[in-house]
KOLFI-694923 format. One record per residue: y, z, x of N, C-alpha, C in turn; residue in three letters. Coordinates in steps of 0.1 Angstrom, whole numbers, plus 5000, padded with zeros to 4 digits. Last residue first. Layout:
KOLFI-694923
YZXYZXYZXALA/...
end
This chain:
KOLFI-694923
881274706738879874696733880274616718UNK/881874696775882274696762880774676752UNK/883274886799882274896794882374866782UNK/884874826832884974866817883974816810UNK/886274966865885474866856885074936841UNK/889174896882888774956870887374896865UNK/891174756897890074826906889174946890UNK/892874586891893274706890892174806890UNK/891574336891892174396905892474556902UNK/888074436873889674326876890474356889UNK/885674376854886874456864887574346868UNK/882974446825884674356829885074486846UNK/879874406808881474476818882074366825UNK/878874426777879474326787880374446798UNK/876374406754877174466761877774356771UNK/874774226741875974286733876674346742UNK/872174236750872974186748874374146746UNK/870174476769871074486755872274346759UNK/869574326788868274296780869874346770UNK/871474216804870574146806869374156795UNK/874974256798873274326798872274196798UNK/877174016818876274076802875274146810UNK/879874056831878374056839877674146823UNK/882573936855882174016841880573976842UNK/885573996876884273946873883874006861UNK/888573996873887773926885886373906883UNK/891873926861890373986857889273896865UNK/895074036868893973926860892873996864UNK/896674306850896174206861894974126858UNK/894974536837896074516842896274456854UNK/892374466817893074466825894674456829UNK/891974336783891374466790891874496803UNK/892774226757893374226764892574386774UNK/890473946739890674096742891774096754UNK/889173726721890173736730890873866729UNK/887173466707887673616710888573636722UNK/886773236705886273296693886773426690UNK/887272866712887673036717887373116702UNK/884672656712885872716708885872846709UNK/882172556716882972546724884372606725UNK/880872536699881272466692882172466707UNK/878372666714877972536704879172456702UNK/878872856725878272786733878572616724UNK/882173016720881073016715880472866724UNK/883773236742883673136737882573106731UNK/886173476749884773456746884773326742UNK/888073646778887973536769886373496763UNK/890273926786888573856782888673786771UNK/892973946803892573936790890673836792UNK/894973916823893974036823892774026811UNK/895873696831896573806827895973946822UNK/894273506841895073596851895773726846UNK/891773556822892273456827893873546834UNK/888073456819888473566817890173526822UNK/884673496798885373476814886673566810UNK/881373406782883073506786883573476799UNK/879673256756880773236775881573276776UNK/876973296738878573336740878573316756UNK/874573276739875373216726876673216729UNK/871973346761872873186759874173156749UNK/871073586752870373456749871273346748UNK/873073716771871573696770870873616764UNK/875773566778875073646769873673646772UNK/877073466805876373386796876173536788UNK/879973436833879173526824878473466807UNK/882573386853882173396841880773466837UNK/886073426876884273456873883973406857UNK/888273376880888273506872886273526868UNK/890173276903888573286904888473436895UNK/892973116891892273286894891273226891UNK/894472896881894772936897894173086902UNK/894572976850894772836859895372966879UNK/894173096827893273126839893573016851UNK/895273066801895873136808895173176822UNK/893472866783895372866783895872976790UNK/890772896785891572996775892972946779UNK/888772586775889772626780890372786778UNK/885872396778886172526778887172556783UNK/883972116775885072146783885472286776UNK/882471776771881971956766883072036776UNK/882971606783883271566764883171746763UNK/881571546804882771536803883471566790UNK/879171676818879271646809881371646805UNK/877371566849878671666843878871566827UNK/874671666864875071566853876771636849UNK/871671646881872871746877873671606875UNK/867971686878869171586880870471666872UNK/865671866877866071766890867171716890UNK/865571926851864171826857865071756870UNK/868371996842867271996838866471886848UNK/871572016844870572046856869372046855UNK/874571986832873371976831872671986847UNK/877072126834876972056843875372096835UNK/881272196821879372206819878572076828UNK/883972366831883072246831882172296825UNK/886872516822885272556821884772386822UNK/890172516834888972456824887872506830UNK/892472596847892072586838891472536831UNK/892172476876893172396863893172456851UNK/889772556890891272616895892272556884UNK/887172596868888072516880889572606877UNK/884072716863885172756863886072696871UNK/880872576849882072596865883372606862UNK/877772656837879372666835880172706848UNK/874572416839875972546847877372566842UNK/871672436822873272396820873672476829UNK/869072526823869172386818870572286819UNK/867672716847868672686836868772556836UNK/865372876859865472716856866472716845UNK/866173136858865373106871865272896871UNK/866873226836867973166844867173166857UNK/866673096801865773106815866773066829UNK/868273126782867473256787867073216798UNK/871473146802869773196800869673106784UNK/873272906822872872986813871673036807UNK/874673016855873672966846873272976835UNK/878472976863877573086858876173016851UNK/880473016891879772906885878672996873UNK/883672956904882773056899881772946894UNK/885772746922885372886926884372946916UNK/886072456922885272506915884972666921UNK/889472186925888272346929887472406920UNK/889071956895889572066907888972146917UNK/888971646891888271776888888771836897UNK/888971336884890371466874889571606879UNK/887971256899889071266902889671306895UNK/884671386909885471286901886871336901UNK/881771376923883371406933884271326920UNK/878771476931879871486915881271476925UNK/876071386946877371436950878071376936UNK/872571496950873371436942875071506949UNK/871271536974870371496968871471396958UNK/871871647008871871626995871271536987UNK/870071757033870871637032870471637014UNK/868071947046869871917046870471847043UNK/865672157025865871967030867571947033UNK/865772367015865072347031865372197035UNK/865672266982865772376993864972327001UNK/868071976976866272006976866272166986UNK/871171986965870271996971868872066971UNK/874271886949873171936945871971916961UNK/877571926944876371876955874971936951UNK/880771856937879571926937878271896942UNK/883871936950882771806950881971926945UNK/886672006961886671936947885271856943UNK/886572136983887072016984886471866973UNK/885872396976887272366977887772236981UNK/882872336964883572386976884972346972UNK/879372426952880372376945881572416963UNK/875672376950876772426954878272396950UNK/872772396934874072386935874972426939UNK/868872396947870072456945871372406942UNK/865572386939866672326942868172436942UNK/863772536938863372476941864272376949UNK/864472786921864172786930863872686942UNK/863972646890862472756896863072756913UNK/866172526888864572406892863172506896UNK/868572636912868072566899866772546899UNK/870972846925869472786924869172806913UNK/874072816937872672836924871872796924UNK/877072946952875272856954874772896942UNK/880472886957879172906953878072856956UNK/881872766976882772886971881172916963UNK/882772697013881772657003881872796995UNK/885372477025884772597023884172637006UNK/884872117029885972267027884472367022UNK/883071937026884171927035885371987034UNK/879471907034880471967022882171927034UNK/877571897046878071797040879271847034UNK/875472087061876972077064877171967059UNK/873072337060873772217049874772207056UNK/870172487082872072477078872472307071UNK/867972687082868672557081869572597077UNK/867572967093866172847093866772707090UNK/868973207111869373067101867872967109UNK/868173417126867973397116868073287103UNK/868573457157867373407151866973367133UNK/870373627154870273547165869373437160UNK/868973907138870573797134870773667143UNK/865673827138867073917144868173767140UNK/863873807103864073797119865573837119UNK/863973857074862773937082863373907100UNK/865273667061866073827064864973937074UNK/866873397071865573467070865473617073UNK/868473187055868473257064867473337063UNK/870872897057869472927050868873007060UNK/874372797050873272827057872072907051UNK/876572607042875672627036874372687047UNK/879872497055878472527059877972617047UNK/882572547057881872417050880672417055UNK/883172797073883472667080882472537072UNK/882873007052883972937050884572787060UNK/879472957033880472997043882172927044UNK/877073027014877772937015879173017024UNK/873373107020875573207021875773077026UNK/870673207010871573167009873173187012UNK/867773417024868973387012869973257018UNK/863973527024865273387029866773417015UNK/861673627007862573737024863973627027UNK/860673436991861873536986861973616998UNK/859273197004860873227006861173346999UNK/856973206996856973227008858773257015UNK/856573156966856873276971857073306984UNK/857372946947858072956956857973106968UNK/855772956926855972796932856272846948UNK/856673216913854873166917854873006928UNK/859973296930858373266917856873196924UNK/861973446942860673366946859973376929UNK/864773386945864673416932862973376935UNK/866973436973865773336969865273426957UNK/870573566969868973566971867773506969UNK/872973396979872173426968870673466975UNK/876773476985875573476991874873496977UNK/879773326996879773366987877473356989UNK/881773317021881773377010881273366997UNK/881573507055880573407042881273427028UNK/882773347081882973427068882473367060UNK/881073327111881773287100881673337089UNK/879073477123880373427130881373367125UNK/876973517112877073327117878273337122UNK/874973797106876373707109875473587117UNK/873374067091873073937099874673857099UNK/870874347095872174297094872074147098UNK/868674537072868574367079870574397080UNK/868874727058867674657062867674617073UNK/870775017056870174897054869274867062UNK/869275257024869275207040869375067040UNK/869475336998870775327006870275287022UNK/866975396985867175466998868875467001UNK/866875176969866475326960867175356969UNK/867974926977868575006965868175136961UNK/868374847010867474916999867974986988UNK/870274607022870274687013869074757007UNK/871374307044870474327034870274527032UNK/874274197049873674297053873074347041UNK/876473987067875974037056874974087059UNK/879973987081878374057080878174007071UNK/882673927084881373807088880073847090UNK/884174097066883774147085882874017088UNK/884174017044885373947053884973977070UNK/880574007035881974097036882573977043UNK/877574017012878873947025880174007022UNK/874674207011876474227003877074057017UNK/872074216988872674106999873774136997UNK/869374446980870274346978870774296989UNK/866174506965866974476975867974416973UNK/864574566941864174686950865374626967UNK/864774396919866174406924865774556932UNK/862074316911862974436900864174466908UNK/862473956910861674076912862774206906UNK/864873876942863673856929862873946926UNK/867974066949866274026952865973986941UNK/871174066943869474086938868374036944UNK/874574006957872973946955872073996953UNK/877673996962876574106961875374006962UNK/880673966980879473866971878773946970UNK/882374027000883073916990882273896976UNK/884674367007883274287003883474146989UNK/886774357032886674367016884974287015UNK/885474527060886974437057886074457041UNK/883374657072884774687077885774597069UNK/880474817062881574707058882674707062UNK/879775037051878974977066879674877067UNK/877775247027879475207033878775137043UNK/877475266990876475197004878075197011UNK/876775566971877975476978877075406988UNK/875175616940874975626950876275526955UNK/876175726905874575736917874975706928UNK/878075766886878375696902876875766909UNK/877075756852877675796867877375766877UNK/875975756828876975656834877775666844UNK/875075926812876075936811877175826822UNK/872575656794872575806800874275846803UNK/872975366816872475406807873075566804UNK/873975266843874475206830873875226816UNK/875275396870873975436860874475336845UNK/875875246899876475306884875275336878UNK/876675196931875975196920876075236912UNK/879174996953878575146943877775106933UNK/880574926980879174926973879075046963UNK/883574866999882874966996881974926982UNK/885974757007884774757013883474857012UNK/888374806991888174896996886674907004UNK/887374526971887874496982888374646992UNK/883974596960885474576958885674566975UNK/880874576940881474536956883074546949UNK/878274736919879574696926880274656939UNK/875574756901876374706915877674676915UNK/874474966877875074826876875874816892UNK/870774956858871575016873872674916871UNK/869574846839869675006835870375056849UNK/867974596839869874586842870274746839UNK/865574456844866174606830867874606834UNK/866074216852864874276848865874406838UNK/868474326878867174206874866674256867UNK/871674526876870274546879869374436868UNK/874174286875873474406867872274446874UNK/877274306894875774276889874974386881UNK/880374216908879774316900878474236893UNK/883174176932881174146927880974266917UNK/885574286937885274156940884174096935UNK/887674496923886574456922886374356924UNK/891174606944890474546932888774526932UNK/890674946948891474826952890374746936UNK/889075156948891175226952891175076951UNK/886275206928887375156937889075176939UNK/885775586918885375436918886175366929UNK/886075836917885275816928884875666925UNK/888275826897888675926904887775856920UNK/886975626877888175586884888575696895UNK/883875586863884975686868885875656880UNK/884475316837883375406847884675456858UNK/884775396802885275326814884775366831UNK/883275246773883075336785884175286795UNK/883275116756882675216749882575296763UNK/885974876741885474916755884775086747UNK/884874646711885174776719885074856731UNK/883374416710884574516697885174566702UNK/881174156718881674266718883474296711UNK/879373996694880773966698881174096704UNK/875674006700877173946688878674006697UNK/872673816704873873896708875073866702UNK/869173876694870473816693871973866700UNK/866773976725867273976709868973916713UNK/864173836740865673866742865973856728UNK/861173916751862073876738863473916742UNK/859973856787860373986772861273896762UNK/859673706800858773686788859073766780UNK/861373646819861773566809860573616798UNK/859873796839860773896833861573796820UNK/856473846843857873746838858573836833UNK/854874046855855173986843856073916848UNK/853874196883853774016881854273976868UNK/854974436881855874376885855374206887UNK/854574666858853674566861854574456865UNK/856574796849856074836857855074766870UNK/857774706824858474626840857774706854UNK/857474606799856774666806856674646825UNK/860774616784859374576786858474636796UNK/863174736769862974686785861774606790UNK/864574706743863374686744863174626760UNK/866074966728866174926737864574836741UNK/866375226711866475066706867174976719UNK/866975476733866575396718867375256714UNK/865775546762867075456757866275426740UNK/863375656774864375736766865175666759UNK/863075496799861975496784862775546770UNK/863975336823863875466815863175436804UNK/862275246855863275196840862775296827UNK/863175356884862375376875862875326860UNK/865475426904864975316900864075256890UNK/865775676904866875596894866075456892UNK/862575786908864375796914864975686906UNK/859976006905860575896898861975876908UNK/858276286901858576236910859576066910UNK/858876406878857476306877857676266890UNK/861276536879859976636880858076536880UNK/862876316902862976376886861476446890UNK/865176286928863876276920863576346906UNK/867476326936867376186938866176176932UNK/869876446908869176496923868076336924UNK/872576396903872376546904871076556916UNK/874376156926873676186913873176366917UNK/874976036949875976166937875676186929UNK/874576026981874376016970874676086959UNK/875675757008876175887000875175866985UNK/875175607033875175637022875475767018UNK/875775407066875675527055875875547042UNK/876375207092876175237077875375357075UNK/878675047116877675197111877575197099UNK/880074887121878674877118877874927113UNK/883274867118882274927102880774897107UNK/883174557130884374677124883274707114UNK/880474487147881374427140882274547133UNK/879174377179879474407164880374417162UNK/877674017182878574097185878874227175UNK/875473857182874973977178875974087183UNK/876073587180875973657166875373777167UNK/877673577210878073587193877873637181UNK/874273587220875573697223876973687214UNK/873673367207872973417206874073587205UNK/875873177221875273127206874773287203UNK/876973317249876173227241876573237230UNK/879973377272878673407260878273267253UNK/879373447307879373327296878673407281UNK/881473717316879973667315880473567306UNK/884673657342883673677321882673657323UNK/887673677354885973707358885473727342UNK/890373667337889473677349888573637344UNK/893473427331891873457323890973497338UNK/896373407322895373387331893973467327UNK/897573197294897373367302896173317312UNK/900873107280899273117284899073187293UNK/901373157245901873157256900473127268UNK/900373137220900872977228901273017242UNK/898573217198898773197211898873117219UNK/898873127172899473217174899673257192UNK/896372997167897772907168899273047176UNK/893773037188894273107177896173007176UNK/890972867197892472917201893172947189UNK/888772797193888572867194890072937196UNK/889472437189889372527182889472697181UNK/889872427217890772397212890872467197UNK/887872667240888172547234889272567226UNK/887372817272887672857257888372667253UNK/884372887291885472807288885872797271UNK/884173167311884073147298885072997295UNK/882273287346883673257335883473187320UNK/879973317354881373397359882873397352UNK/876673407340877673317342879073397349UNK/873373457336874673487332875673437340UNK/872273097321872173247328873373317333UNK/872272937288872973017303872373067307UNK/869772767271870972817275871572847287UNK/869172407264869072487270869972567270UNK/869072187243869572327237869172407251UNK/868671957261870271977253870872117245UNK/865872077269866471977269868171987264UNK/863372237272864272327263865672177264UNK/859972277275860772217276862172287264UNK/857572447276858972487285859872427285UNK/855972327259856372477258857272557268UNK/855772037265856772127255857272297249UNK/855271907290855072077287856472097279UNK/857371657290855671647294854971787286UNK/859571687295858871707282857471717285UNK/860571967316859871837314859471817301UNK/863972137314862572137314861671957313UNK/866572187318865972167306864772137306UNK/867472527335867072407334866572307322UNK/870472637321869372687327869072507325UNK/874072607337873372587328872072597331UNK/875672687360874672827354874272737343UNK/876672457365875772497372875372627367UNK/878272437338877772337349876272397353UNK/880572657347879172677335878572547334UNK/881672567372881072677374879472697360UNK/882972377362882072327367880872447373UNK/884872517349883672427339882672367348UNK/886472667366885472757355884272657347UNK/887272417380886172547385885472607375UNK/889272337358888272267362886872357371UNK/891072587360889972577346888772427347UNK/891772567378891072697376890172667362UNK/893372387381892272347389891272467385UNK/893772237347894172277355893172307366UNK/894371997322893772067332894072127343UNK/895871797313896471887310895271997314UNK/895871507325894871537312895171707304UNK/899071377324897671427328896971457319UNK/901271287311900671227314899071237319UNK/903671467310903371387323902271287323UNK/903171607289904471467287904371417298UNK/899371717287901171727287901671607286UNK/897171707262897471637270899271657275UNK/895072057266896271937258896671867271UNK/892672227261892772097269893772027261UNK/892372567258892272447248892672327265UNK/894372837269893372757260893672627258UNK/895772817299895872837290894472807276UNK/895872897333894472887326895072917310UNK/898172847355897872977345896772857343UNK/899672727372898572807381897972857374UNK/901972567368900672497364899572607372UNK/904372647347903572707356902172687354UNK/905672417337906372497344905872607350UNK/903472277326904372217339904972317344UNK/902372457310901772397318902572357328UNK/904672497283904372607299903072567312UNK/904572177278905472267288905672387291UNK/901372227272902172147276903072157285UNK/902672467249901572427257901372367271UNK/904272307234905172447239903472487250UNK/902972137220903572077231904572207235UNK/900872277208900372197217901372167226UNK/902472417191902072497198901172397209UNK/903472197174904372277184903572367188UNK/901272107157902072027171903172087181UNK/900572307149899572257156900372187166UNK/902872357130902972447138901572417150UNK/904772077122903472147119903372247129UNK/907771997116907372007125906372107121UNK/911371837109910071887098908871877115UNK/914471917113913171837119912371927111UNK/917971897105916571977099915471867109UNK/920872017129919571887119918671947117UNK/923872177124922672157129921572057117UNK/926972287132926372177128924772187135UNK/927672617135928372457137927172407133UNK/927172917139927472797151927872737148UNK/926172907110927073017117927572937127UNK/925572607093925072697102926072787107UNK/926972357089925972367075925172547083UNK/930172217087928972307096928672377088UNK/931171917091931072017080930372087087UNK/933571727111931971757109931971887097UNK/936371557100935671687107934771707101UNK/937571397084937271337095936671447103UNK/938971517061939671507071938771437085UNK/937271617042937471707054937871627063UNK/937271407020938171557020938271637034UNK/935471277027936571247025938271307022UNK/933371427048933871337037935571297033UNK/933371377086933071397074933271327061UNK/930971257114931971237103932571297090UNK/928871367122930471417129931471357116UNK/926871247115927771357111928571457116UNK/926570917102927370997115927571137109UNK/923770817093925170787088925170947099UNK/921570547113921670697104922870697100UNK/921970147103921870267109922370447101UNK/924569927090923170007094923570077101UNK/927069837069927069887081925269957082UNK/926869507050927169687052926669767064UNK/929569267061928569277056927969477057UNK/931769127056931669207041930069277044UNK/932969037081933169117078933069227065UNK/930568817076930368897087931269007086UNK/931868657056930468707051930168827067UNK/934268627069934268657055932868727058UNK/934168507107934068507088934168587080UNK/936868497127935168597121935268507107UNK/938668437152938368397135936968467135UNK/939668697175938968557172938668547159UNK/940668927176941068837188940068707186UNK/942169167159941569047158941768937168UNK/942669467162943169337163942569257162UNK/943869787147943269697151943669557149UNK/945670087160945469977150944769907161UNK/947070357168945970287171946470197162UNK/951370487172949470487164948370357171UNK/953370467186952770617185951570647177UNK/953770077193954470277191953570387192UNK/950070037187951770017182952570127185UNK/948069967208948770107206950370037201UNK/944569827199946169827206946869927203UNK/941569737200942569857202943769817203UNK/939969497191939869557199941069647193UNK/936969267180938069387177938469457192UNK/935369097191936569007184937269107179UNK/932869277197933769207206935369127199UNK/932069297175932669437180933269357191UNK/930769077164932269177155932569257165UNK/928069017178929668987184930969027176UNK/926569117155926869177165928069147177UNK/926468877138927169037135927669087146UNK/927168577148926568687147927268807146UNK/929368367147928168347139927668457142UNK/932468317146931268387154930368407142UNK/934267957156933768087148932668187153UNK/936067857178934667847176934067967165UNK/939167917187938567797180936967817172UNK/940568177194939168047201938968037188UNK/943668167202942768207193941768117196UNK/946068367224945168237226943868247214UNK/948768547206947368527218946768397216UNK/952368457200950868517201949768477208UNK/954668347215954568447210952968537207UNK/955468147237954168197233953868347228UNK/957867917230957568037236955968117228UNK/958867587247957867667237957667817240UNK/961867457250960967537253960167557244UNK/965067307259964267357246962767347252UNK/967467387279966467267276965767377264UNK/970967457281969867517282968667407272UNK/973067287301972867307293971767357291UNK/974267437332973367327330973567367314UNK/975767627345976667527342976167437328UNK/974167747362974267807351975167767346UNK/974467537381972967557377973167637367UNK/977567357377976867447385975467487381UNK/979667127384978867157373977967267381UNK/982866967382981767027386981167077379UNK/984466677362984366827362983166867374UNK/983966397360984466487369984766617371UNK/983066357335981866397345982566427359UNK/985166417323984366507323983066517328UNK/986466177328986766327331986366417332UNK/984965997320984965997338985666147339UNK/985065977294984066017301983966047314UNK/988466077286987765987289986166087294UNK/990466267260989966227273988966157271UNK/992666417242992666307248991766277260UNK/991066717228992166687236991766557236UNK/988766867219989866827206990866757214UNK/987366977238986866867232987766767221UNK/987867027271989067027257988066867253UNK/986267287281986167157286986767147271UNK/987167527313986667487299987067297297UNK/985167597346986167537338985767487319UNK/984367917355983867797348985067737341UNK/
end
């Protein structure tokens, strides 16, 4: 390349006589496009941010880029959705935290009805040849039947018996017709235990009935007695049942003559028991706790027990106070006892076995067995009076499927419910008959009270108020406890209700209220005095609570159990006395 003498003597024609070559040229001025193409158009939606970011790799790190103007308010705005937990805090460096042995796991909240339907379900698909319980619908979509269990229903179908013409109502049998015997059993949704989820093939079954139910038996059918007194007759020929004479200053009445009124004997005054004066014998008493405890009707000179060792004792409550006779026949804990009307020549025990099972108190024989198939808990005897005498063979058992049933102890267990109450909507914890008999009160775990006409199913009065809790115990107060004028209900909150009941109509009195400050969440039972003056109960810690009727105020307060305190039960004619039991399977005698 020739150089060119700018500092020298020369012309223009010199130097355009020079040659010139393509990298001779002088270099032209250019635009260089150092950065990206930026669009103009702002972005108006959140969701196009993720497009206007992207990635780039500086050297040996990530960073981000911006490939279009965003606004302000688009990138201030706060991020939705669950929060990541892969992510950590701030401290862990960006690594998941592991809340588990394994690593990382989520909590799901899940009812054990819903997982046993859809673990159901999918052992259906994966082995559609089984016959599980119940009818769920699987994730396919079907009705979750199978062909074996479509057979088995079309099979009880056709063993339905005929329903007859109305025309001849003495053969018509229409929607209650039963079976004849049958080849298979279809099990329902209810009838399925949660516990069985796997599913099983099911053979060859007679159909049972209604009837073949309630006359299944039952753990413990067999009953027997024991008797432990010295001997079961006295030289007049007489048995325990007989109301003694010998008691001083005792005024039983003349209870021979079984049409008296037993409200007509004079009830004397009752004052404040002092002192336990007995403890009844713990060697041949209950191993568990005491669930029922009664006095013998009328003289109360016998005293009933039920505990949870499923086991009946009678006590002598006069004299030295010894274990007369064992009723056994009970396979699970006895819940409720019951008296016949009259001099208590019968009782009514309900057990956890879903028996109950009417009692001869002289003999120890039972009478009458009877089940619904449901756990009764809590049973009354019809209290017959002159109004009412065609029912004293019928009792009462409030149940645990929110049923009130009405039963007739003269016919077979199959045959024995004359009517059934089902308004209630939890399991039914007491019954009282009010009104002579005429009426009754029930009380249930689903915080209501209910009053009903006997024999008529459909209530009369419903109490549902919203400060009121479960009502497990209820007690009438005398003297006239065939028509009491007042109920005391014992709620799961700690408090004693009062519930008027005079001439037909139940009433809660809100202003009248009975607390001891320690019975909240125990069915500790209660108990009236004989002539009405004193309300004992009782409160988890073991301790008997007295209250006076009038003023309402706690008046007494004994410590008698170890452990809360389950029922208590005044003399019916000596006033003054009271027994107490409790869990610690003890009962105690105060005067």
């Amino acid at each position: 390349m020739a150089l060119v003498d700018y500092d020298g003597e020369s012309s223009d024609d010199d130097v355009a006589a020079v040659p010139q070559t393509s990298a001779d040229r002088p270099l032209k001025r250019q635009a260089l496009d150092v950065a990206p193409t930026v669009i103009g158009a702002p972005i108006e939606e959140a969701d196009a941010l993720g497009d206007a970011v992207r990635v780039v790799k500086v050297g040996g790190s990530r960073e981000l880029e911006l490939t279009a103007n965003v606004r302000l308010s688009a990138l201030s705005r706060p991020v939705y959705g669950p929060a990541n937990p892969l992510a950590g805090g701030e401290g862990d460096g960006g690594r998941m935290r592991p809340n588990v042995l394994t690593g990382y796991a989520e909590e799901h909240a899940i009812d054990d009805v819903t997982f046993a339907r859809a673990y159901r379900a999918g052992d259906r698909i994966r082995h559609p040849g089984t016959v599980t319980r119940g009818t769920v619908t699987d994730v396919t979509g079907g009705s979750g039947k199978s062909a074996s269990r479509r057979a088995a229903q079309r099979e009880l179908k056709r063993r339905r018996q005929a329903a007859g013409s109305a025309e001849t109502m003495d053969e018509y049998r229409g929607p209650w017709a039963g079976y004849v015997a049958g080849t298979a059993e279809v099990y329902d949704d209810e009838d399925a235990s949660d516990d069985g989820w796997e599913g099983e093939v099911r053979g060859t079954q007679p159909i049972i009935t209604h009837a073949d139910r309630t006359a299944r038996p039952h753990r413990g059918t067999t009953e027997e007695t024991v008797f432990y007194g010295a001997a079961e007759r006295d030289y007049q020929g007489r048995t325990y049942m007989a109301v003694p004479r010998d008691v001083d200053g005792v005024d039983f009445g003349n209870f021979d003559d079984h049409e008296e009124d037993e409200d007509a004997v004079a009830v004397p005054e009752s004052f404040l028991p002092k002192r336990i004066i007995h403890t009844f014998d713990t060697t041949k008493g209950h191993t568990r706790a005491v669930t029922a405890l009664e006095f013998l009707p009328r003289s109360g000179h016998l005293l009933l027990s039920g505990g949870a060792d499923s086991r009946l004792l009678l006590w002598d409550a006069h004299h030295d106070r010894r274990l007369l006779r064992e009723f056994k026949g009970h396979g699970k804990a006895v819940r409720d006892i019951s008296f016949s009307g009259g001099g208590g020549e019968r009782f009514v025990s309900a057990s956890f076995d879903t028996s109950m099972k009417v009692w001869d108190t002289e003999t120890g024989q039972c009478i009458t067995r009877l089940t619904t198939g449901k756990t009764p808990l809590c049973v009354q005897f019809h209290t017959a009076s002159s109004a009412s005498l065609a029912h004293r063979h019928e009792i009462l058992a409030g149940t645990a499927d929110r049923k009130i049933v009405q039963l007739d102890t003269r016919l077979p267990s199959a045959d024995a419910v004359v009517q059934s109450y089902d308004h209630h909507l939890g399991p039914v914890n007491t019954v009282t008959l009010v009104d002579d008999g005429r009426r009754f009160v029930t009380t249930s775990d689903d915080k209501t009270v209910r009053a009903w006409e006997y024999g008529i199913g459909v209530p009369i009065k419903l109490i549902a108020d919203p400060t009121m809790a479960a009502i497990p115990a209820v007690a009438p107060r005398p003297p006239t406890i065939h028509a009491p004028k007042y109920l005391a209900a014992q709620t799961l909150d700690d408090r004693i209700l009062v519930f008027s009941c005079g001439e037909g109509r139940v009433k809660l009195h809100k202003r009248k209220v009975f607390s001891s400050g320690g019975g909240g969440g125990y069915a500790t039972g209660l108990a009236f005095s004989g002539d009405g003056k004193y309300l004992a109960g009782g409160d988890g810690n073991g301790h008997v609570c007295v209250w006076d009727w009038k003023s309402s105020g706690l008046v007494a307060k004994y410590n008698a159990h170890n452990g809360p305190l389950t029922k208590l039960a005044y003399h019916p004619r000596e006033t003054s006395k009271l027994a107490t039991a409790g869990v610690d399977g003890q009962i105690l005698y105060w005067d």
